[in-house]
C-alpha positions in Angstrom: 123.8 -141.5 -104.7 127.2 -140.0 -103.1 129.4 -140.8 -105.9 131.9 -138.8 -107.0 132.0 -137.3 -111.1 128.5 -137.7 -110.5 126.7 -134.9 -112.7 122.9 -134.6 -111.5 120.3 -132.8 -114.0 118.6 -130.0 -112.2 114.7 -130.5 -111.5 113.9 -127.6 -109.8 115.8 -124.3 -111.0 113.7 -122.4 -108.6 115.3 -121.4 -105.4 112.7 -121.2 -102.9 111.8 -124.7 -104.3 114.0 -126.0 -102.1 113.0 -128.9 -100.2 113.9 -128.6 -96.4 112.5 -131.6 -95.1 115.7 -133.2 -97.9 117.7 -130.8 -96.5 117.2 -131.8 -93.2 118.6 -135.4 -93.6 121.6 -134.0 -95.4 122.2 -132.0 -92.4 121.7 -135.0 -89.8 124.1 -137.3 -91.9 127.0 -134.6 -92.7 126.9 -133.9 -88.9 126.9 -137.8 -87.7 128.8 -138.3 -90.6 127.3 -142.1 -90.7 124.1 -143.2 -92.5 123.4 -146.1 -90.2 123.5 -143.6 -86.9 121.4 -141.1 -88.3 118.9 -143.2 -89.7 118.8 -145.0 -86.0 118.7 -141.4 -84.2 116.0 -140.4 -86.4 114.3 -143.8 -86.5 113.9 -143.7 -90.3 114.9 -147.1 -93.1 118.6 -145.7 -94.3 117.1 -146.4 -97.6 114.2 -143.9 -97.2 117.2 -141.5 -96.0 119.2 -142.3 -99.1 116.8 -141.4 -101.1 115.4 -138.3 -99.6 119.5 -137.0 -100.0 119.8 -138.5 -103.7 116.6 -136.1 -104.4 118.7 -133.2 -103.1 121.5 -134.0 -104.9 119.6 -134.0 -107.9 117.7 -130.8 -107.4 120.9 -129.2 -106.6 122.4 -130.6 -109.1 125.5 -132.2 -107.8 126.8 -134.3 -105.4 126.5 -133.5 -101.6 128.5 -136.8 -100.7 131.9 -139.0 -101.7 131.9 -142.6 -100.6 135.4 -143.5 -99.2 135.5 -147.1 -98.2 132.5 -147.5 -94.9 133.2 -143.4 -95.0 130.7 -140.4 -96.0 133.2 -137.5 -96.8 131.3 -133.9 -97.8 132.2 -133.1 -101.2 133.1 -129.4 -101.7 129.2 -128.6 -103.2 128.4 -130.7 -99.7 130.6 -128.5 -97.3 128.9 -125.3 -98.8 125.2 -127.1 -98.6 126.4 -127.6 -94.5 127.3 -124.2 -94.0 123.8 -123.1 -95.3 122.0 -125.9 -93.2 124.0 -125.0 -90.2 122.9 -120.9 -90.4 118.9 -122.5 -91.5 118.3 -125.0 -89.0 119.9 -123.1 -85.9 117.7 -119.9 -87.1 114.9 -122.0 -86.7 115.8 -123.8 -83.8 116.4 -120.1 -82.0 113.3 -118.8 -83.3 111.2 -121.8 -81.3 113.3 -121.4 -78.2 112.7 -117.6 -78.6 109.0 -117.4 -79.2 108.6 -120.7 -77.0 105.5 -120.2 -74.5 105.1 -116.7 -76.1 105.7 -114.1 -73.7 106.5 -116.6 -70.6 109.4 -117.6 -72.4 111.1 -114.8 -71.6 110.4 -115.2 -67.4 112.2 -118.7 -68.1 116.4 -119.1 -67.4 117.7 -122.7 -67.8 121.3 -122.6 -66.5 123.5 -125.8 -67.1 126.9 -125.5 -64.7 129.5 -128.6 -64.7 129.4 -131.0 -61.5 132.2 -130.1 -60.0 131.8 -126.0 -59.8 131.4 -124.6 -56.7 127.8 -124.3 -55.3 127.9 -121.3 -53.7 129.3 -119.4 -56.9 126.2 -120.9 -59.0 124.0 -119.2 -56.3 125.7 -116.2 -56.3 125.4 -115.9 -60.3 121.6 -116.6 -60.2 121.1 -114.4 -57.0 120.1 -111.1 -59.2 117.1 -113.1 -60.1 115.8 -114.6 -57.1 114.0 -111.9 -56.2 112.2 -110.8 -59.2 108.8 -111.4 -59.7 107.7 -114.3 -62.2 111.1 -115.5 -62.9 111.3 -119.1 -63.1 114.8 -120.5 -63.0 115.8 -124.0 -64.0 119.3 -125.3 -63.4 120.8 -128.7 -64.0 124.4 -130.4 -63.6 126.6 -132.3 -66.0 129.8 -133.0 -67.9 130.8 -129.9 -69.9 130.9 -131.6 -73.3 127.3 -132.7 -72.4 126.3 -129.3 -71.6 127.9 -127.7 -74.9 125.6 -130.1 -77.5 122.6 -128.9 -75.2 123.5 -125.5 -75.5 124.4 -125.5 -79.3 120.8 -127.2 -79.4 119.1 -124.3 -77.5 117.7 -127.1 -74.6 120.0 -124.6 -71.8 120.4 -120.8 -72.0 124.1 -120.6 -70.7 127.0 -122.3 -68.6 128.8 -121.9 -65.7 132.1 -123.4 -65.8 135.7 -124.0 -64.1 136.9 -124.1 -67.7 136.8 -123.1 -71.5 134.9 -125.3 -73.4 137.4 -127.7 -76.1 138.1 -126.2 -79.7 136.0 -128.6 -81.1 132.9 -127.3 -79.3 132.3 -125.4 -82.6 133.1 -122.1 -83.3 129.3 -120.8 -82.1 130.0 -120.9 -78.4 130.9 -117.7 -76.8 133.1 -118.4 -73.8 133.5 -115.3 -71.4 135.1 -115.0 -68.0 133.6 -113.7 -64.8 135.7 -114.2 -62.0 139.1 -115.4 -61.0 140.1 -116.4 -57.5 143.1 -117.6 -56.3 143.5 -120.9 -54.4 143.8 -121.3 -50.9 144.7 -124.0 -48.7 142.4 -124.3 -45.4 141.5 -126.6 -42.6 139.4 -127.4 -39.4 142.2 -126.5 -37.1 144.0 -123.5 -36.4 148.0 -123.7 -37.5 149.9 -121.2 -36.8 152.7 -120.1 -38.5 151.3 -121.6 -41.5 153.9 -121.1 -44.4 153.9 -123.0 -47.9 154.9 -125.0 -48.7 156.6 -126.5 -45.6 153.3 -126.7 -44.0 151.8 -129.2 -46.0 155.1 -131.6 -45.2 153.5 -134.4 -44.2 150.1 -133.3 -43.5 147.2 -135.4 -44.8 145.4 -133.1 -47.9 141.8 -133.5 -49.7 142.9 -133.0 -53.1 140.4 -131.9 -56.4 140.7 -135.2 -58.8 143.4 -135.8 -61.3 141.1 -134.0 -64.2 140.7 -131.0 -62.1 142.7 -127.7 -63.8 143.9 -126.6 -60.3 144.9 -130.3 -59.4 147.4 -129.9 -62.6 148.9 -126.5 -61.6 149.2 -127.5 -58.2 151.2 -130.5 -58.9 153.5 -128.9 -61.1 153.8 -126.3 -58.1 154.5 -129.0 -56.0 157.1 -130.6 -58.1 158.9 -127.1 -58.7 159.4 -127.2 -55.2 160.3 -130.8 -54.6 157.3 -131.0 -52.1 155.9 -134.5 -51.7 152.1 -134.5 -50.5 149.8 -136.9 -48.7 147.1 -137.4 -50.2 144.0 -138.7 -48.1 141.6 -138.2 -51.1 140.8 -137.0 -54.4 137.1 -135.7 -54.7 135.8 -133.9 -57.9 132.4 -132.9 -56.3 133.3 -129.6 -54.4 130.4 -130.0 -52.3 131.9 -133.1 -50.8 135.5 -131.6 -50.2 133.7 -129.1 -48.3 132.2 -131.5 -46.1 135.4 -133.5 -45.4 138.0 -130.3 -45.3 135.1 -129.4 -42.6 134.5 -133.1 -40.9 138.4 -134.2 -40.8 141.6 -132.9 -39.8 143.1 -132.8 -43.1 144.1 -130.0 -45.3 141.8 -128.9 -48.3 143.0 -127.1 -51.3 139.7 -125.1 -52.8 139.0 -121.9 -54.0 137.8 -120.0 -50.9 134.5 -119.4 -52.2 133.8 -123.0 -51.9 133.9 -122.7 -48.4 132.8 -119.0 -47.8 130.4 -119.9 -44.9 132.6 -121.9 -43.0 135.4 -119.3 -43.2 133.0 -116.4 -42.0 131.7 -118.7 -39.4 135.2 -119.8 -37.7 134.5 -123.4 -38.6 137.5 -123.8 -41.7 140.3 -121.3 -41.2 142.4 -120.3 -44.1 145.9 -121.4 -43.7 147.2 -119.7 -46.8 147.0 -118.8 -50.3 148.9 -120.6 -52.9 150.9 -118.8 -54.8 150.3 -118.7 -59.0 147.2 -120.8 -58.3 143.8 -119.6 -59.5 140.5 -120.4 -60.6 138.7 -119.2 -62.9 134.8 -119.0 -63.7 133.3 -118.4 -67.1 129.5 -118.0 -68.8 129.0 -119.6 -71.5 126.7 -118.7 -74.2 125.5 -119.3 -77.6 126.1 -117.3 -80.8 122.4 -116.1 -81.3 120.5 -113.2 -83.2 118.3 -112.8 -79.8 119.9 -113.5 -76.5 118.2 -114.2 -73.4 116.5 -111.3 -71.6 117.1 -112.7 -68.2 120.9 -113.4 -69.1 121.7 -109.7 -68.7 121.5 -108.8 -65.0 123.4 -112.2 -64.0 126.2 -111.0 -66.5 126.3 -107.7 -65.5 127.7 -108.5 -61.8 131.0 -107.5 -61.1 133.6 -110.5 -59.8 133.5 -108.6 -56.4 129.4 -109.2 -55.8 130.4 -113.0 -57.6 132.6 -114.1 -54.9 131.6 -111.7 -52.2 131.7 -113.7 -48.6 128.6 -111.9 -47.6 125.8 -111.4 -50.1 125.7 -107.6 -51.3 123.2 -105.0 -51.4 121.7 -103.0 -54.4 124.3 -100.4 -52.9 127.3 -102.7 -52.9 127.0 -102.7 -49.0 127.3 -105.9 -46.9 124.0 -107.5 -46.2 123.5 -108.4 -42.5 121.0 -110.6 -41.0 119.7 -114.3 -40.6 120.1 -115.7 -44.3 119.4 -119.4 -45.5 122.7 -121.3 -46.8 122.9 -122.7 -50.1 126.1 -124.5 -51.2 
């Protein structure tokens, strides 16, 4: 098996002979790229994988598979056999998430968002569906890699993110931006004649972490200007910079949507807004044959309703009123 100028005789001429079940472990080891790991993930003897591949090899007559040292390296035959896999096994995979709980499925919207987007702009994308009847909404947190294999998988319908997903997510994902909002700089207490960037000379500043795409640009900003900051923390989680740009007397740098309710409430004041320095928000989705139902309406807001600082009407008016907080 997996040896090159290797010529296999061909059992099975017959196309829709074709075992899948065979195919199947192809797929999982041209993907992992490592028998060991694939036969541990699917909990199979590697030699029972082995085999099931060398029978696929020979009813395809050729080899799937070169060898290089410890190495599994797809021969040409094996990078077209992928390509077919790929398109089979995520048709099928679509079709079950599609069909899933028969009609129900379709009342069903699992949203995946990266830990450290803002809060407040996760609500504000599921808000057209709160209110509908039947709809069940499921949302979870995690690392945007992380959330890209679950999406290619079909376990999450889409992502809200602070950034585009890496090259090598795969050429599937659909990235798509919603919003963009610049950056401001706010704080507990009033400062007037706020001007950037002398204001931040010296004062103590809650910082997004060293990862963060708005922490990069607004170092470089900085160093343009020769500006030297103090930095009293670094916090990723933009729920907790809200809490200590509210709880201290030190300068926050966020996205005013982050803090929307403190703004319209008088408890942070927005000293200024930096100039050049956004961020942005993006869905992202699958490449599928059927998308999502639900997916549409959230889409379909405009960035105005997305980062609104009061919640909007059918009408685009302001809603007024006694409304519950969610951050």
């Amino acid at each position: 098996m997996m040896a090159g100028n290797v010529r296999f005789r061909r059992t099975t001429p017959a196309v829709d002979q074709l075992n899948f079940h065979h195919l199947r472990y192809f797929w999982a080891v041209a993907t992992d790229g490592n028998l060991t790991r694939t036969a541990g993930r699917l909990r199979v003897a590697q030699s029972a994988q082995s085999s099931q591949i060398q029978q696929l090899e020979q009813q395809l007559g050729t080899a799937l598979f070169l060898r290089t040292g410890r190495r599994l390296v797809l021969t040409e035959a094996g990078q077209i056999a992928l390509a077919y896999a790929e398109g089979i096994f995520t048709a099928g995979s679509q079709l079950v998430s599609t069909l899933e709980h028969g009609r129900q499925r379709a009342h069903v919207l699992r949203v995946g968002a990266v830990a450290t987007l803002s809060r407040n702009f996760q609500e504000s994308f599921v808000k057209p569906l709160l209110d509908e009847p039947e709809v069940r909404l499921c949302l979870e947190s995690g690392v945007l890699a992380q959330l890209c294999r679950r999406l290619e998988d079909h376990a999450i319908d889409v992502i809200l993110a602070n950034r585009q997903p890496a090259p090598e997510s795969g050429g599937r994902l659909r990235c798509r931006r919603l919003a963009r909002q610049p950056v401001s700089i706010v704080g507990a207490k009033r400062r007037a004649g706020f001007r950037f960037p002398g204001g931040i000379a010296d004062a103590p500043m809650i910082l997004p972490g060293p990862e963060s795409d708005i922490r990069s640009e607004f170092d470089a900003v900085c160093e343009q200007l020769g500006v030297q900051v103090r930095i009293l923390a670094e916090v990723d989680d933009m729920a907790t910079m809200r809490l200590l740009a509210r709880d201290t007397g030190a300068l926050a740098l966020v996205p005013s949507i982050v803090v929307r309710d403190e703004l319209r409430d008088g408890v942070l004041h927005e000293h200024c807004v930096v100039p050049g320095l956004s961020e942005s928000f993006y869905a992202i989705t699958v490449e599928r044959r059927f998308q999502h139902p639900l997916l549409k309406a959230a889409l379909a807001q405009s960035q105005r309703e997305l980062l609104a600082m009061e919640p909007l009407s059918r009408t685009g008016q302001r809603r007024t009123g006694t409304r519950r907080r969610t951050r």
